[in-house]
FIMI-696543 format. One record per residue: x, y, z of N, C-alpha, C, O in turn. Coordinates in steps of 0.05 Angstrom, whole numbers, padded with zeros to 5 digits, always signed. Example, Ala and Ser with C-alpha at 12.3 -4.5 7.8 and 13.67 -1.06 7.14 Angstrom:
+00264-00114+00156+00246-00090+00156+00264-00066+00156+00285-00066+00169;+00257-00045+00142+00273-00021+00143+00258+00001+00157+00268+00023+00161;
//
This chain:
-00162+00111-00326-00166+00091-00306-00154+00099-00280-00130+00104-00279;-00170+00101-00257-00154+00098-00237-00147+00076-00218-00162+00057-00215;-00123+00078-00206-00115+00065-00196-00131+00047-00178-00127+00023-00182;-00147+00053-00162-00165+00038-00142-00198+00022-00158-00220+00014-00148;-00188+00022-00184-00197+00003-00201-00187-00013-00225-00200-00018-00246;-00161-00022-00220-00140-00043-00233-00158-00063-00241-00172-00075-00226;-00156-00066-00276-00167-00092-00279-00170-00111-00276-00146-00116-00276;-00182-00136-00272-00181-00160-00256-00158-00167-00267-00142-00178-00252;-00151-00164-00295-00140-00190-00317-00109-00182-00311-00093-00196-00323;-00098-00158-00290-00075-00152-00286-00075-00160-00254-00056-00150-00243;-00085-00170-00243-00087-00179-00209-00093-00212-00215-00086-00229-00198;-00106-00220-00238-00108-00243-00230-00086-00274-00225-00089-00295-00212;-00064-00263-00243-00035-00281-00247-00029-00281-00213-00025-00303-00203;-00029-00255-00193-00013-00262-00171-00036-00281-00160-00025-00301-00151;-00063-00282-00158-00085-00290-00134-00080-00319-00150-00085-00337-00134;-00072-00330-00175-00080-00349-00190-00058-00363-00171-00065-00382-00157;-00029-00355-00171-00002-00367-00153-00019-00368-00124-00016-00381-00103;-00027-00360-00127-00027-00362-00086-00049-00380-00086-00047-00395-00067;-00072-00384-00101-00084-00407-00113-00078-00440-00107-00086-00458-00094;-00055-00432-00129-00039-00455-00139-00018-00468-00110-00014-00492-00103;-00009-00446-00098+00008-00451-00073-00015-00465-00051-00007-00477-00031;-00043-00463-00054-00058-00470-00030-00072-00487-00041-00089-00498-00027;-00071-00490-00056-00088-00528-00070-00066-00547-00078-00073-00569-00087;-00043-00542-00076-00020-00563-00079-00033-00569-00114-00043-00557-00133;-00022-00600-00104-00015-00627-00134-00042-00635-00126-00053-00619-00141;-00058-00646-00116-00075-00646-00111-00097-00637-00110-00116-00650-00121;-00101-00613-00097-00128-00598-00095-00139-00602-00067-00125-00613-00050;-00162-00595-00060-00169-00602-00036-00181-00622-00025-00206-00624-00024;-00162-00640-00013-00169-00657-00005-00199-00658+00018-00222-00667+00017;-00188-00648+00033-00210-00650+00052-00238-00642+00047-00252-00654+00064;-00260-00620+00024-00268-00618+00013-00288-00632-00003-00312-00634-00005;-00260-00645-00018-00263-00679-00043-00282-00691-00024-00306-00688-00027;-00269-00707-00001-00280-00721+00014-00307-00725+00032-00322-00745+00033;-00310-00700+00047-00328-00700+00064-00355-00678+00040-00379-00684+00037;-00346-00663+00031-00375-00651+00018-00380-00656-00006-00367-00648-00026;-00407-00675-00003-00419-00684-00035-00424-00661-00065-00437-00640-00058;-00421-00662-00079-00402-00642-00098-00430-00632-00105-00428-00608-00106;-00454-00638-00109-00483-00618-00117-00491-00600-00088-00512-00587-00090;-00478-00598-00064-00476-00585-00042-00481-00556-00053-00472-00553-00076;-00491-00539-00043-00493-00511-00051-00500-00494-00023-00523-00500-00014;-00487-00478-00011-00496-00464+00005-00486-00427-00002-00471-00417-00018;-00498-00420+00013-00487-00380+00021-00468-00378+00042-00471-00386+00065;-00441-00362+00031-00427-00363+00047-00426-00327+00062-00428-00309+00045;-00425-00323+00075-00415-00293+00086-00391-00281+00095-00383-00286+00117;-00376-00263+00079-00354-00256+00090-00358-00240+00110-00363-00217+00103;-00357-00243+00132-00366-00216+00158-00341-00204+00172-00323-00221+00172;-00336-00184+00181-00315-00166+00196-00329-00181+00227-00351-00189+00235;-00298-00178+00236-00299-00176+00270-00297-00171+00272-00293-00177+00296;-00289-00133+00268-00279-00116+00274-00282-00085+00255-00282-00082+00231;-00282-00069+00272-00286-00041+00257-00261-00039+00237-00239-00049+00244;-00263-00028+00216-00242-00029+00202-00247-00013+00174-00271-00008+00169;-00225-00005+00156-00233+00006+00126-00231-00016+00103-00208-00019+00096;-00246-00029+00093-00245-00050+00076-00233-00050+00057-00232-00029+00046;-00222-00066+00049-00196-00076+00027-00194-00099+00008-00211-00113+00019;-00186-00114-00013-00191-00137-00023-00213-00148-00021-00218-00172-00016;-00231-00123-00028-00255-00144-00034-00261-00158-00064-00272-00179-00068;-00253-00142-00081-00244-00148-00111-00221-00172-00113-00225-00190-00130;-00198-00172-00097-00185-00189-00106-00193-00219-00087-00184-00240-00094;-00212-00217-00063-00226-00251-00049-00252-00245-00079-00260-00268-00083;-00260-00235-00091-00276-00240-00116-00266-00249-00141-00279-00261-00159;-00245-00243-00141-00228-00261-00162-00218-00285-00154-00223-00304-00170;-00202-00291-00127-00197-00306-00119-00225-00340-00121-00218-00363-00127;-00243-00334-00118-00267-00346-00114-00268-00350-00148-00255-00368-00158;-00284-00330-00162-00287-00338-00186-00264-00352-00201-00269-00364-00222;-00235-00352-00190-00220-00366-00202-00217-00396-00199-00206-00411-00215;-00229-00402-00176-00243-00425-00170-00261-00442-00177-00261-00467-00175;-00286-00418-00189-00311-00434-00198-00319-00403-00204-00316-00383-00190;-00329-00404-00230-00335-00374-00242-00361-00375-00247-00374-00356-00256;-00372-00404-00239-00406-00397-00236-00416-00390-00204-00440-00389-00200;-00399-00384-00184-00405-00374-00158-00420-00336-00159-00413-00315-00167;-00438-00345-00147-00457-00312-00146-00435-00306-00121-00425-00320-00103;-00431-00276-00130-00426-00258-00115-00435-00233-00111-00444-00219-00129;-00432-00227-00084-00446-00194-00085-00427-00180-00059-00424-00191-00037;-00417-00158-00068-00395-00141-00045-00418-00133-00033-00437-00135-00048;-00423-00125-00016-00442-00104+00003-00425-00086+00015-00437-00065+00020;-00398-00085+00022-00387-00054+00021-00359-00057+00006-00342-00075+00008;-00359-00036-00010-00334-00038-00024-00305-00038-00010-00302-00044+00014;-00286-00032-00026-00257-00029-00015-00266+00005-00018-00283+00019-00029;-00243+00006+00000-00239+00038+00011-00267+00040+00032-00263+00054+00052;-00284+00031+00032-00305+00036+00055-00302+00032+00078-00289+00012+00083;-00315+00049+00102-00313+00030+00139-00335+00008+00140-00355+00004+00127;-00326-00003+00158-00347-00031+00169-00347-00027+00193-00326-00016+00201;-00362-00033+00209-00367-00044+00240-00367-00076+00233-00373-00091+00214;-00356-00078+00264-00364-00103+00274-00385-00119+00266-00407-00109+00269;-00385-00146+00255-00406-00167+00252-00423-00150+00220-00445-00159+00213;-00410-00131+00207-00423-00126+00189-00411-00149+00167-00390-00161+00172;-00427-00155+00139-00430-00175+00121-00417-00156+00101-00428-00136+00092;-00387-00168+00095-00379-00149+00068-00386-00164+00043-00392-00152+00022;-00387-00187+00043-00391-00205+00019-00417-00230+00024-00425-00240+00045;-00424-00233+00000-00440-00259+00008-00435-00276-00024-00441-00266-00046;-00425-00301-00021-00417-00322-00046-00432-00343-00038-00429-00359-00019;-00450-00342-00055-00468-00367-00069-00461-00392-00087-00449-00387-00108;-00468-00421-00081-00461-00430-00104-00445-00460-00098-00453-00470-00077;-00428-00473-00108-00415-00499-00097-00401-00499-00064-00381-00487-00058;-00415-00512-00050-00394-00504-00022-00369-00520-00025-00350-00515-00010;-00367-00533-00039-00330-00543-00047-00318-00525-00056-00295-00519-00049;-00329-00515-00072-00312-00484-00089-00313-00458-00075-00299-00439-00083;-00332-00457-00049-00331-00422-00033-00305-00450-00009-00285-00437-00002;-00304-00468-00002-00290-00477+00011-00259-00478+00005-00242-00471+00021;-00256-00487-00019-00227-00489-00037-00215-00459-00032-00191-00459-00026;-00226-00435-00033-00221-00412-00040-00231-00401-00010-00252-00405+00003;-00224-00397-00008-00236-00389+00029-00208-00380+00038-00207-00356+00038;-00186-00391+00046-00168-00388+00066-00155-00372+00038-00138-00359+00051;-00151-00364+00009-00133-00349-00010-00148-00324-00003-00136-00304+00004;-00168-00324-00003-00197-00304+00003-00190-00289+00025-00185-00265+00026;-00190-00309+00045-00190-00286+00074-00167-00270+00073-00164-00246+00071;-00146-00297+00077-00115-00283+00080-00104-00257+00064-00085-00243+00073;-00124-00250+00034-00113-00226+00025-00130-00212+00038-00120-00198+00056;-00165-00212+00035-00174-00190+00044-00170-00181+00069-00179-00158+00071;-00159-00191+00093-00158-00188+00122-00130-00175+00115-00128-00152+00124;-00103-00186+00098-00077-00161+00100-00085-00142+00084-00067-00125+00083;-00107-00135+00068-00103-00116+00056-00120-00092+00071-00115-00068+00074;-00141-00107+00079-00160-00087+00104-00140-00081+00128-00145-00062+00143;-00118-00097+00131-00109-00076+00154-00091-00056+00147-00087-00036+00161;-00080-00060+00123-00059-00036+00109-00087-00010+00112-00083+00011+00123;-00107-00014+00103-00121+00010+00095-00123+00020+00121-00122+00045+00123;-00125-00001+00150-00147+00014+00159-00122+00032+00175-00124+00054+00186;-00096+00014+00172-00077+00031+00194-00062+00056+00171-00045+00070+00181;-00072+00059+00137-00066+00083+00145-00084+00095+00145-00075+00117+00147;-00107+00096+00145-00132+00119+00154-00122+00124+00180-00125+00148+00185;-00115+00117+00191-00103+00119+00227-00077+00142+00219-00070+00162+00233;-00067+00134+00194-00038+00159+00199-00053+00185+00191-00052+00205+00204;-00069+00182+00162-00075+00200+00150-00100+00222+00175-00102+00246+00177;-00114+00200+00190-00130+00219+00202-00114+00248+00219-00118+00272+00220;-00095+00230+00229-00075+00252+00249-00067+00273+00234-00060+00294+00245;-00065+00270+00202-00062+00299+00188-00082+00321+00180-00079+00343+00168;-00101+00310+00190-00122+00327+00181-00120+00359+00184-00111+00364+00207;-00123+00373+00175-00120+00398+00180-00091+00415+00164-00089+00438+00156;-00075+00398+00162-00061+00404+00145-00054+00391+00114-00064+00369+00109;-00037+00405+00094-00035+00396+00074-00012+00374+00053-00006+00372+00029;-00003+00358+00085+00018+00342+00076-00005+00311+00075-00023+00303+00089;+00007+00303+00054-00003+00268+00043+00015+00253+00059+00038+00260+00066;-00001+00229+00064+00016+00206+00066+00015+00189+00043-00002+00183+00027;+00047+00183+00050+00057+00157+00027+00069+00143+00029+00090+00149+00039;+00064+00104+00019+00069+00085+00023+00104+00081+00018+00114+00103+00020;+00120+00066+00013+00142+00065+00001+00150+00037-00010+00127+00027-00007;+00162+00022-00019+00170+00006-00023+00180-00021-00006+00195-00038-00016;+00167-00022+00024+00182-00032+00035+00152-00046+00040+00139-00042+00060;+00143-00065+00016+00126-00095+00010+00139-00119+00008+00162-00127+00005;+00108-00130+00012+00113-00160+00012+00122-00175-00013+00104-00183-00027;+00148-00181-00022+00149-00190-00049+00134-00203-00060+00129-00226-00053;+00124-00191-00083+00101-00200-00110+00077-00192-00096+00059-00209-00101;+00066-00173-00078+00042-00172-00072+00048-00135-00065+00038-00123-00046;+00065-00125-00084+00071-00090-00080+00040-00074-00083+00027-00059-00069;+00036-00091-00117+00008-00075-00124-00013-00071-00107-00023-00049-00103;-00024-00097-00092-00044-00097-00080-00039-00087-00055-00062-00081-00048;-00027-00083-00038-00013-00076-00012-00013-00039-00023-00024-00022-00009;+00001-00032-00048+00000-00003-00050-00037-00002-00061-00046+00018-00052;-00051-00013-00072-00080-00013-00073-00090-00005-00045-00106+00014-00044;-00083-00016-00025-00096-00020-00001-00091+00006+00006-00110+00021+00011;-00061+00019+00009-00058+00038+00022-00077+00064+00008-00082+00083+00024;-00085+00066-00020-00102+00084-00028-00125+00085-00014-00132+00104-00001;-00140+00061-00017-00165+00055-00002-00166+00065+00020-00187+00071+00031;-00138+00070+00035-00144+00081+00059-00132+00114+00067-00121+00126+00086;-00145+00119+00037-00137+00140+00038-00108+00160+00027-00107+00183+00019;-00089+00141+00031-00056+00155+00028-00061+00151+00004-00080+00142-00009;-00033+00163-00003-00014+00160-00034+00003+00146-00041+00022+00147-00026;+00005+00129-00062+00032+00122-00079+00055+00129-00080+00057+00150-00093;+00077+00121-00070+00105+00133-00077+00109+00111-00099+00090+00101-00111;+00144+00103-00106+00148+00086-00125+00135+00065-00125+00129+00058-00102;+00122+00044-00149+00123+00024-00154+00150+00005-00153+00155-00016-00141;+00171+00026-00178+00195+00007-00172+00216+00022-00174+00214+00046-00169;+00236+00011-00181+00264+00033-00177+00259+00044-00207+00266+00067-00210;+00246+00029-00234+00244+00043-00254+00227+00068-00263+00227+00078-00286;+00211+00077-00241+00187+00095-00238+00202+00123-00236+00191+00139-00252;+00226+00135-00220+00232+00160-00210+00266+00147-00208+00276+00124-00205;+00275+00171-00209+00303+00174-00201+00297+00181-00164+00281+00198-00157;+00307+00170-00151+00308+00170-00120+00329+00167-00106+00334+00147-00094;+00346+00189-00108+00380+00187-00095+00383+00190-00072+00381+00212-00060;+00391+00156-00057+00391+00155-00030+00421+00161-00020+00440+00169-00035;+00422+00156+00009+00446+00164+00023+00469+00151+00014+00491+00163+00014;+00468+00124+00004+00487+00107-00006+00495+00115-00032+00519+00112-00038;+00475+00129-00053+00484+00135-00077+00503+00164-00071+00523+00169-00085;+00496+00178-00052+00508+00196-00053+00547+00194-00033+00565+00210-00032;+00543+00168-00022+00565+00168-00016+00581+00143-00036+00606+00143-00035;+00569+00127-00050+00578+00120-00069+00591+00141-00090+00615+00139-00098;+00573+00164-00100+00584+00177-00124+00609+00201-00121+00624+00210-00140;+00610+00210-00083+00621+00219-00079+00609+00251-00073+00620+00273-00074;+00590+00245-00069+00579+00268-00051+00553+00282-00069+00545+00273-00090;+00544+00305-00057+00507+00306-00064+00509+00322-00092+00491+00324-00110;+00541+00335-00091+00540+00358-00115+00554+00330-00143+00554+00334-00168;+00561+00314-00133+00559+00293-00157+00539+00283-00174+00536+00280-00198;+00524+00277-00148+00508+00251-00164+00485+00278-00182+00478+00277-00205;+00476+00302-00157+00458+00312-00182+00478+00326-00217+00465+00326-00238;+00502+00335-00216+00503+00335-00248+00504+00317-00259+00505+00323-00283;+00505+00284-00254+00506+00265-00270+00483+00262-00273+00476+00258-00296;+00462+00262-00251+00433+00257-00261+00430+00291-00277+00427+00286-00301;+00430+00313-00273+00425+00328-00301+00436+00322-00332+00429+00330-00354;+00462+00301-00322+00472+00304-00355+00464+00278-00363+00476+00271-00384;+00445+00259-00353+00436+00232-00356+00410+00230-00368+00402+00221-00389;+00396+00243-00345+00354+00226-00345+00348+00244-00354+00355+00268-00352;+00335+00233-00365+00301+00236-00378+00297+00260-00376+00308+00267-00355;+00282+00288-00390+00281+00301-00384+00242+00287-00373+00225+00302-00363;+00239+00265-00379+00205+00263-00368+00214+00242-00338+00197+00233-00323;+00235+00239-00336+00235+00234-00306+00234+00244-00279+00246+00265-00277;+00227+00237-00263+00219+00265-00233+00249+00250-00226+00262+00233-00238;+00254+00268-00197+00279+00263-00192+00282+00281-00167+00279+00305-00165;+00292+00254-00142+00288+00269-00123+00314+00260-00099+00321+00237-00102;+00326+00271-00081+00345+00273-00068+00347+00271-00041+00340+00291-00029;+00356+00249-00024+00359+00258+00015+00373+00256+00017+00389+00242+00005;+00377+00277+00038+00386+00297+00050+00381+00289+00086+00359+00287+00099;+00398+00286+00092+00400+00287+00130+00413+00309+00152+00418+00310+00176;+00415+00323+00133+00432+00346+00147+00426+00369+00136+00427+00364+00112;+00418+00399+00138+00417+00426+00130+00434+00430+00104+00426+00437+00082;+00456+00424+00114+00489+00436+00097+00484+00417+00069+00492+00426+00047;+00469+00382+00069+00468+00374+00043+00445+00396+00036+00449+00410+00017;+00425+00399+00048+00406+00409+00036+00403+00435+00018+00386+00438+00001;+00421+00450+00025+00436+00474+00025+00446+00469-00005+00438+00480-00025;+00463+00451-00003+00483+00449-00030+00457+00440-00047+00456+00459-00062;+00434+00421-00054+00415+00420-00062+00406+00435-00086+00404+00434-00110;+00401+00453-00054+00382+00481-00073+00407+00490-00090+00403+00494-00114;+00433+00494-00078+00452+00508-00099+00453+00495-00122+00440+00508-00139;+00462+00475-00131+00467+00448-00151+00443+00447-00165+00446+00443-00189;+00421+00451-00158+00394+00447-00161+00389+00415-00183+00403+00395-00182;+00368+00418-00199+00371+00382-00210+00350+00369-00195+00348+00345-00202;+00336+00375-00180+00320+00353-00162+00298+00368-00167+00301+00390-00180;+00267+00356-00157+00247+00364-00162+00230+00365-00132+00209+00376-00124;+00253+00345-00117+00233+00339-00093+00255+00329-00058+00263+00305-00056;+00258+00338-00047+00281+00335-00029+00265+00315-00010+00241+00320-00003;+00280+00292+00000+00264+00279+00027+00281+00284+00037+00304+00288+00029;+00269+00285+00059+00288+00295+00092+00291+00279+00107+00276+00287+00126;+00301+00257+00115+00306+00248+00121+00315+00234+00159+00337+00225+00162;+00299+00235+00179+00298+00223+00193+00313+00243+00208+00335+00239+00218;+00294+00269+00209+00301+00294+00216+00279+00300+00241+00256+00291+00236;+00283+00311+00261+00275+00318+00279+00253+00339+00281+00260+00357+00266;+00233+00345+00290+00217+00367+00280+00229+00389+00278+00234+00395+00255;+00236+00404+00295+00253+00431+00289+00273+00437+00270+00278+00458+00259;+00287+00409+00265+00302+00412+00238+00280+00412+00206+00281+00427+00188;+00261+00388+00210+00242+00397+00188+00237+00428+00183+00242+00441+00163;+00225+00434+00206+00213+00458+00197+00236+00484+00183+00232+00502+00166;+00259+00477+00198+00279+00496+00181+00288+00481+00152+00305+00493+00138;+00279+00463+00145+00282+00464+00118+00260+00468+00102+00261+00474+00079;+00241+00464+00113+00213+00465+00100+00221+00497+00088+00221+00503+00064;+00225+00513+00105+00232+00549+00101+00258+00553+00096+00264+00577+00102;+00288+00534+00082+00302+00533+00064+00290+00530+00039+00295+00548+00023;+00276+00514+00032+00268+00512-00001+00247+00520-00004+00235+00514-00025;+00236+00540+00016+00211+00557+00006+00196+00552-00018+00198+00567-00038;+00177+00529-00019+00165+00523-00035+00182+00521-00066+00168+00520-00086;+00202+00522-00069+00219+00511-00099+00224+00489-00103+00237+00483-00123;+00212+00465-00076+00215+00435-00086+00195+00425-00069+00188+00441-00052;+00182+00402-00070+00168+00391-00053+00185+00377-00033+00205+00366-00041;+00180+00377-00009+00189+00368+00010+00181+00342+00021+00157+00346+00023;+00186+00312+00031+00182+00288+00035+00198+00290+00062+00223+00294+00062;+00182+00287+00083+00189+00275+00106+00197+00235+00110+00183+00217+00101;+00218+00231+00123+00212+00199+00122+00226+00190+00147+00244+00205+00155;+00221+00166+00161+00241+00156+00184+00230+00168+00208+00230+00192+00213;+00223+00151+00220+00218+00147+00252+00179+00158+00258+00167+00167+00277;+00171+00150+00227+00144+00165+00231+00129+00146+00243+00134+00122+00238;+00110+00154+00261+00093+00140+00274+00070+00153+00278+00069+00178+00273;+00039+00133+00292+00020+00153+00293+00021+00176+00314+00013+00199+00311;+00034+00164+00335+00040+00191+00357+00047+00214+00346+00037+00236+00351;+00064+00210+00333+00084+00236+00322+00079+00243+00295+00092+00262+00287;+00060+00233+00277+00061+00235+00245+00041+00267+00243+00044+00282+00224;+00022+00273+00267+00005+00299+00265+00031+00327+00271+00037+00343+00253;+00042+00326+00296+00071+00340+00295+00086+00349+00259+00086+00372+00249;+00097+00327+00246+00104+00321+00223+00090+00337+00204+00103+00351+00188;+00065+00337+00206+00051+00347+00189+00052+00381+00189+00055+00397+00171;+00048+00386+00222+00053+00420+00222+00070+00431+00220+00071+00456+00224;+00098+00412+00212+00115+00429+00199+00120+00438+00165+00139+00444+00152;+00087+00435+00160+00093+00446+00131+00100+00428+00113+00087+00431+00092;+00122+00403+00111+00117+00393+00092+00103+00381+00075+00080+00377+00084;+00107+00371+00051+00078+00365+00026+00076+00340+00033+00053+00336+00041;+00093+00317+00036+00092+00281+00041+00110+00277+00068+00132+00288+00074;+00090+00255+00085+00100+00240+00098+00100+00208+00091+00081+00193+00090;+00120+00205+00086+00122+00170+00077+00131+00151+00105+00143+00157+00126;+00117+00123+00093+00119+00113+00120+00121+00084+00104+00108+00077+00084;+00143+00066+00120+00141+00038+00106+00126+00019+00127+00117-00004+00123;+00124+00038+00152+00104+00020+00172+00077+00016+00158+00065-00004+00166;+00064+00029+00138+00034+00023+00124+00033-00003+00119+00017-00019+00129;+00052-00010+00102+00054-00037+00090+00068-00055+00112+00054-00074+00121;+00089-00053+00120+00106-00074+00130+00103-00084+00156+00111-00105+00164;+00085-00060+00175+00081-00070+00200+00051-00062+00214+00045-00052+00235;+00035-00073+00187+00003-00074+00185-00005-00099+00190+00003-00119+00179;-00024-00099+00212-00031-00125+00220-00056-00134+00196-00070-00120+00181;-00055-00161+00199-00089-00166+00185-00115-00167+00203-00117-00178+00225;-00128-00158+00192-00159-00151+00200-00178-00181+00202-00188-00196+00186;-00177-00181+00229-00201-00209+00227-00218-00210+00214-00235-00194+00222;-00223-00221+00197-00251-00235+00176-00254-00263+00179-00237-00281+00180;-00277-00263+00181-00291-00293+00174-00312-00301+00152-00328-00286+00142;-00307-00330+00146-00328-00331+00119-00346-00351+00135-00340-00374+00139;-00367-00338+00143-00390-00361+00160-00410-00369+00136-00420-00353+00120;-00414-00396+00137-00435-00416+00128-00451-00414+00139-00470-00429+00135;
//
């Protein structure tokens, strides 16, 4: 299975809460009231804007969780571009029930279309070379999955899901344990031998001790300047993968890239991704 096809029946508990958070004790009132319940119209989800599409599976769950006799039909998937005024969806069927589910609908597919489309925006600037971009951890709580969904769609990669996925020894662990040549023999005389395990580094001289100590699989560098990247990129001469992270942006993320390393991670994908205007026109 891959990832950019997660089964409904594992996405549907979060869309079901956010559901539940937007119909209250109640339900929808306004709805109830003004539209007579044999009402049936076609609704259209349309872009206002150029963009790489996202949650269109989870505004389809969202809806059928509503009323599971509503026709639906995607007309461009997730991971795809749209222009302007193009029709990604069209829901058939009770207009109280494409109404009830409308604002759970937009609100994911519009944040999840803009995670994709802003990183197609990072990933384009790498083109030409062979470093990935990758998302990190720095999501919207209870909405990691679909937010790291989005960022595939648009192309990047997966870093952790959670802290139980990889050993990831940050600056704090290493000044907690008492320095870089600590913490890796405790992690050799500890994990997993099926755990990855990886180390930052902000300075040459940790990096240095690193490779000596060895124990790691993957060094991030840490909020390192180009010219310092590149002299480490040609310290570990291909004997670890290298992860760039900190202060990446789209100006600067193509730079980043020509210095050779394998990942640039960025928590701007997720955390300071706007949402994508969508509308559901009647």
């Amino acid at each position: 299975m891959s990832f950019s096809n997660v089964p409904d029946m594992i996405l549907e508990p979060m869309i079901r809460n956010a559901l539940i958070e937007d119909l209250g004790s109640y339900g929808d009132v306004t709805t109830r009231a003004v539209i007579p319940s044999e009402t049936t119209y076609t609704a259209r989800l349309n872009a206002r804007t150029d963009a790489i599409v996202s949650g269109m599976q989870v505004a389809r769950i969202a809806f059928h969780l509503v009323d599971a006799t509503l026709e639906i039909e995607t007309h461009i998937s997730d991971g795809q571009p749209c222009k302007a005024g193009e029709t990604l969806m069209t829901i058939t069927g009770s207009a109280a029930s494409i109404l009830s589910g409308e604002r759970v609908a937009l609100n994911f597919a519009g944040r999840l279309t803009g995670i994709a489309t802003k990183t197609a925006a990072f990933v384009a600037e790498t083109k030409g070379t062979n470093a990935r971009v990758t998302c990190t951890r720095k999501t919207t709580p209870s909405l990691r999955l679909v937010e790291k969904l989005a960022v595939l769609h648009g192309g990047g990669f997966n870093h952790r899901f959670s802290l139980s996925d990889a050993i990831l020894i940050k600056d704090n662990h290493i000044a907690a344990a008492g320095g870089v040549r600590n913490v890796l023999e405790a992690t050799k005389a500890h994990a997993s031998h099926m755990m990855a395990v990886e180390i930052e580094v902000d300075r040459l001289d940790q990096l240095v001790e690193v490779l000596e100590v060895g124990g790691a699989s993957v060094v991030l560098l840490d909020n390192m300047d180009n010219a310092m990247l590149s002299k480490a990129v040609a310290l570990v001469d291909g004997c670890m993968k290298t992860e760039a992270s900190g202060n990446v942006t789209r100006d600067r993320i193509a730079s980043i890239a020509a210095t050779g390393v394998d990942y640039i991670s960025s928590g701007a994908l997720t955390h300071s991704a706007g949402s994508v205007d969508l509308g559901l026109d009647f």
